[in-house]
N, C-alpha and C positions, 0 to 999 in steps of 0.2 A: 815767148812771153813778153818779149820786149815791144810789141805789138800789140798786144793788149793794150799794155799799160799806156800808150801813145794813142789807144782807139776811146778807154776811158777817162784819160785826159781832156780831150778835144770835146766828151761829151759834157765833162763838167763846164764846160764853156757854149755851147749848144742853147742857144733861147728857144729851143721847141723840148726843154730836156724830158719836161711831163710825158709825151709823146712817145720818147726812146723804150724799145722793149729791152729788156736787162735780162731777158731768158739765155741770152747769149754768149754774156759776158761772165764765162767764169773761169776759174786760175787753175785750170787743171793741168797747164802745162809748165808750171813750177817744177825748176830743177831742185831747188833746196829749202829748207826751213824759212831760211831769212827773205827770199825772194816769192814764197807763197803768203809770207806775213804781211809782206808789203803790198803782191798784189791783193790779197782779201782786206786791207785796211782802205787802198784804193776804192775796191768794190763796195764796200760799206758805206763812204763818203760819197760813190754813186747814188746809191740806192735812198740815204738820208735826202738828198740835195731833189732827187724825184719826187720822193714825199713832199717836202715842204714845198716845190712847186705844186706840186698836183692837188694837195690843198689848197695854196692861194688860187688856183687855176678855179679848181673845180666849184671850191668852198667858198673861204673866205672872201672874195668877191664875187659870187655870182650873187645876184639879189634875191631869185628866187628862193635863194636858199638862208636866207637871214632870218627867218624864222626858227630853223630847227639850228642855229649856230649854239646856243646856248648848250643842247644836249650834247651836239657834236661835242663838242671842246672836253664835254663830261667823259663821252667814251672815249675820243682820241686822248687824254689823259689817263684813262684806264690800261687801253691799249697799249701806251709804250709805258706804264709800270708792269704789266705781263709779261713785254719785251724785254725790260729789265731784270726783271726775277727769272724768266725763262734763262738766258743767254747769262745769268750769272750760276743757274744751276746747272749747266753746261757745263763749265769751266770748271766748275769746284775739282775735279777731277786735277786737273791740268795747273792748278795755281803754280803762281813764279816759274813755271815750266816754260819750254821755248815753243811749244803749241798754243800756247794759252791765247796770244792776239789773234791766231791766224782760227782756234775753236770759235772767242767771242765773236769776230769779224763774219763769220761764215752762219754764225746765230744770227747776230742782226742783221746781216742780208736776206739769207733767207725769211724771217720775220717780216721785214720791212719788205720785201716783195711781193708776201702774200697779201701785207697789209695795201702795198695799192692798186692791186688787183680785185679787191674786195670796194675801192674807194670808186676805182674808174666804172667796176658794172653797176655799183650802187647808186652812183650820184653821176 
């Protein structure tokens, strides 16, 4: 696992990061609670860090796309309050428990992956 965590490192530094496919990177080889919290917290901060790339990338400065910016902003605001009530109704289960980071974590990656998958064939 300690490799992982050393390959998702490297990517958060990575200036092609929009680019990087994240189908790969997941913690499934976590020996314990504490070390799968960390790697999915890891994985998270991945998957946010692509987003906001892949929006300035894709969105926020391309010109042909300054027209529909206004809508955009409307649904990508939409979108991560879904991602937010989603991945908080996840956890409700799990509150102050020692699963709870590594459920939310595992929410919004999962979320935020499909979201830019949806972003990269869209735009």
């Amino acid at each position: 696992i300690a490799d992982n965590f050393v390959v998702m490192a490297q990517y958060l530094k990575d200036e092609n990061i929009a680019k990087i496919d994240l189908s790969n990177l997941q913690c499934i080889e976590s020996r314990d609670q504490h070390e799968m919290n960390r790697c999915w917290n890891i994985r998270a901060e991945l998957a946010r860090t692509v987003l906001d790339t892949t929006l300035e990338q894709q969105l926020y400065s391309n010109y042909d796309m300054q027209k529909y910016l206004e809508e955009f902003k409307l649904t990508q605001t939409a979108w991560e309050k879904y991602r937010d009530v989603q991945c908080a109704a996840e956890i409700s289960l799990w509150k102050e428990g020692s699963m709870e980071s590594f459920i939310f974590n595992n929410c919004y990656t999962r979320l935020t992956d499909e979201r830019i998958k949806v972003l990269k064939n869209l735009y």
